[in-house]
N, C-alpha and C positions, 0 to 999 in steps of 0.2 A: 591309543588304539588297543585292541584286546585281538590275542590272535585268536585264528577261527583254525579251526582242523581241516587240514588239506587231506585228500585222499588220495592213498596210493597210488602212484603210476608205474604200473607193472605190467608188462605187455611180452609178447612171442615177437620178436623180427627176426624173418628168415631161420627160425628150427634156433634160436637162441633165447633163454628167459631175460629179459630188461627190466630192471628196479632201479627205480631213483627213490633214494630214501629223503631228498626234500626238493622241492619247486625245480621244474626243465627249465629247460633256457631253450628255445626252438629261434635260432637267429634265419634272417628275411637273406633270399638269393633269388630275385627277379631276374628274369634273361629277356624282359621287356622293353621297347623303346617309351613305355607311355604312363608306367607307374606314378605315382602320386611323388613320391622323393625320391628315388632313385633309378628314375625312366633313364634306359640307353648307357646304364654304365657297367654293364655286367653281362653285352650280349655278343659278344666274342670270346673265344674257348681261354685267350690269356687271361683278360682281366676276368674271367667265372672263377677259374681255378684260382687266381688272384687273392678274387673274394672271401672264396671257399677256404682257404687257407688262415686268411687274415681270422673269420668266424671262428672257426677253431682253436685258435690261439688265444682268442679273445674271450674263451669260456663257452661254445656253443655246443648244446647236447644235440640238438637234432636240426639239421639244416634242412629249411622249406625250400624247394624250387618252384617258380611260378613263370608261364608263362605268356598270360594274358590277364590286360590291367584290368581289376575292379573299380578302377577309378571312377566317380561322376563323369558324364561324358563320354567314357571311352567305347570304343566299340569292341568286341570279341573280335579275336581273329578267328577264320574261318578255324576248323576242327584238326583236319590235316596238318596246318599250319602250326597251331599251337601243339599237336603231338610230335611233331621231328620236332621242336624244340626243343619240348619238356624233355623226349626222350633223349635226343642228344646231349644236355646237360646231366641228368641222369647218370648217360655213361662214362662221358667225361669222370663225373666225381664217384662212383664206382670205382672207377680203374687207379684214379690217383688215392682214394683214400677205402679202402677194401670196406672197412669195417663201419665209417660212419652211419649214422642213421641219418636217412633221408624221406622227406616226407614232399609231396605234390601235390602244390594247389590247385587242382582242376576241379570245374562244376560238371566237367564231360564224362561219360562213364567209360565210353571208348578209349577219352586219351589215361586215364586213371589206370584200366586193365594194362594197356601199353606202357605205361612206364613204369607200374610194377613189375611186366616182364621183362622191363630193360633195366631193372634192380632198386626199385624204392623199395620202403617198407612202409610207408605210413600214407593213409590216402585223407589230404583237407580239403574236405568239399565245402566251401565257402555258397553255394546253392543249397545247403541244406534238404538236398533231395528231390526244391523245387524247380529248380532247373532242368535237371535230367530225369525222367522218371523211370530208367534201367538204373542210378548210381547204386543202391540199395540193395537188391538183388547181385550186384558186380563187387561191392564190399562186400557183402556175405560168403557170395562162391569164394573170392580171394583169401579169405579168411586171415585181415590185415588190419592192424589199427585204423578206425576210423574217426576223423571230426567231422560231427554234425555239428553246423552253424546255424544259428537263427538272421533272419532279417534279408534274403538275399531277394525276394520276391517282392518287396518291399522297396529297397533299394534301386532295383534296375525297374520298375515300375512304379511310379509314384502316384497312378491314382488306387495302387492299394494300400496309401498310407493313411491310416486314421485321422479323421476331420478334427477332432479334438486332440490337446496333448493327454498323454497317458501318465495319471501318477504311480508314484510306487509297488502302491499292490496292486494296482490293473499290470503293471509291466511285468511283476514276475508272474502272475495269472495267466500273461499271454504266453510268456515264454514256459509256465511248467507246462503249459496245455498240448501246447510245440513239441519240447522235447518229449513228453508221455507219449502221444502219437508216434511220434517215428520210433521211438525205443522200441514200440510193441510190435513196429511194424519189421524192424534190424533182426529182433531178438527171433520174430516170429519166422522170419530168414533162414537165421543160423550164424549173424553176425556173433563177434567177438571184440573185444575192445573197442570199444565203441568211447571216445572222450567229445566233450560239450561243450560248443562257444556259443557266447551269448549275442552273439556280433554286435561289438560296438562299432560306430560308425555304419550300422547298415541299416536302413529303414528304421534309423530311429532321431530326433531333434537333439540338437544338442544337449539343451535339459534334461531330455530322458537319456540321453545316456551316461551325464552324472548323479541321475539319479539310479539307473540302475550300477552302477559300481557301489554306490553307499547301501544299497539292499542287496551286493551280490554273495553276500553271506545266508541270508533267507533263501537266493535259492539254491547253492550249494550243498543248505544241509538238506533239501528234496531226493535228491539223488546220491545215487551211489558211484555214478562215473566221473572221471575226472573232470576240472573244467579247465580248457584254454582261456584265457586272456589275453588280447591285442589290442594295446594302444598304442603300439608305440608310433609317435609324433603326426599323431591323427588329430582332426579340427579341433576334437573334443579338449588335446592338450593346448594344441597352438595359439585358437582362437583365443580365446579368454584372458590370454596375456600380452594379445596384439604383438604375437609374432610370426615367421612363417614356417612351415618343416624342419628347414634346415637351420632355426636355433630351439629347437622343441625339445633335448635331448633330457635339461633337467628337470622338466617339468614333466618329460615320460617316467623320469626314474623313479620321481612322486607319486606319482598315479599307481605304476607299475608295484611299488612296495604298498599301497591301500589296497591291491587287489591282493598283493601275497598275503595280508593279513586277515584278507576277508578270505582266505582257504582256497585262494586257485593255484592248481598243479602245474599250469605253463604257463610259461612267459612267450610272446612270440613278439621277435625285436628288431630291430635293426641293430642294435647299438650293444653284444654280449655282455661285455664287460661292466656294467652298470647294473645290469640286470642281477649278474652273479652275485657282486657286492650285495646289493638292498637283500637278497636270499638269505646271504651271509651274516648282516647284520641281523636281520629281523630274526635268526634261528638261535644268534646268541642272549636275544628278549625273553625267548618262550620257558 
């Protein structure tokens, strides 16, 4: 493998400058009963802070809170619902851990505004803007890091999945077409840190989504903003080696260092400690 140039991730949270001089680690804190691998183990304030804990110790720069699964299947909880979660988790690890960076997976713009006021810093919109059509406007006023995600409209709606599979350059074609759009539309806002996932696992075949990790160097060097990466112990790992979630761990760390070297700035994990190592190693390569 030849490594590709990651781009800086330097961001403002809370009146504070943030530099990572190589690959984040953003470890996963679901407070869901319906998550894909870790539904219902983290949605009492013990075992969060638990979690929360463990994540840190394990290596994690920025812990994601989510409150409602994106699983196939699952359904959204009402809007309410998933904000006194979000937010109460929020505070919970506020209060225990002052200074961590914390980021919130919500497609909602309502529940996002809310639990930055109840102390996030970083808003993951996994709808990529199609979900909510206030999110955009609500990251800009915030003026707070944001991920924009590809594939979420695709995902929860599958007759907007393309009739044919998608090769390589149709996929990054689709996705610069994507990201260009919203950027113009962030920037033309007043957004600010704006970092890019390319949603694996979301409105794309399993094929395309190993083929787009093999070209996610092509589209990395399109842009100038960061880009997330998430696989960890998603189909794309599990499948193809006829196992389920919960033994997917080495073949995320696989995957996970083929993205470090294709130049993505975060890792978003279950699993810190693995994630850290393949960083570790791949920086004493370069």
């Amino acid at each position: 493998m030849q490594a590709s140039a990651t781009h800086p991730l330097t961001f403002t949270a809370r009146g504070r400058l943030v530099t990572f001089s190589r690959p984040a680690v953003m470890g996963i804190l679901n407070v869901t009963d319906d998550s894909f691998y870790d539904g219902g183990r983290h949605n009492n304030d013990t075992a969060l802070l638990e979690h929360a804990r463990w994540l840190l110790t394990q290596g994690t720069d920025i812990i994601d809170v989510g409150a409602a699964s994106s699983r196939p299947g699952s359904a959204m909880p009402p809007a309410d619902v998933e904000q006194q979660h979000l937010c109460h988790a929020v505070t919970l690890l506020r209060r225990e851990h002052p200074d961590v960076l914390i980021s919130v997976d919500t497609c909602r713009a309502t529940v996002a505004q809310a639990a930055i006021d109840a102390g996030a810093d970083i808003i993951n919109d996994i709808g990529g803007g199609d979900l909510d059509g206030n999110m955009f406007a609500t990251a800009a006023a915030l003026q707070v890091p944001y991920i924009l995600m590809h594939g979420a409209a695709a995902h929860f709606d599958a007759s907007l999945l393309p009739s044919t599979p998608r090769d390589a350059e149709a996929l990054v074609e689709e996705l610069t077409q994507f990201f260009s759009s919203c950027l113009d539309q962030l920037y033309t806002l007043g957004a600010k840190d704006v970092w890019l996932d390319p949603g694996f696992g979301f409105g794309k075949s399993l094929a395309e989504n190993h083929l787009l990790l093999r070209h996610l160097d092509a589209l990395i060097r399109l842009f100038d903003e960061p880009m997330l990466v998430g696989l960890s112990r998603k189909r794309m790992v599990y499948q193809p080696l006829g196992l389920t979630p919960d033994d997917a761990l080495d073949g995320t760390t696989a995957l996970n260092a083929i993205a470090i070297d294709r130049g993505a700035s975060i890792l978003r994990v279950h699993d810190p400690r693995p994630a850290q190592q393949a960083i570790h190693l791949l920086a004493t390569q370069l």
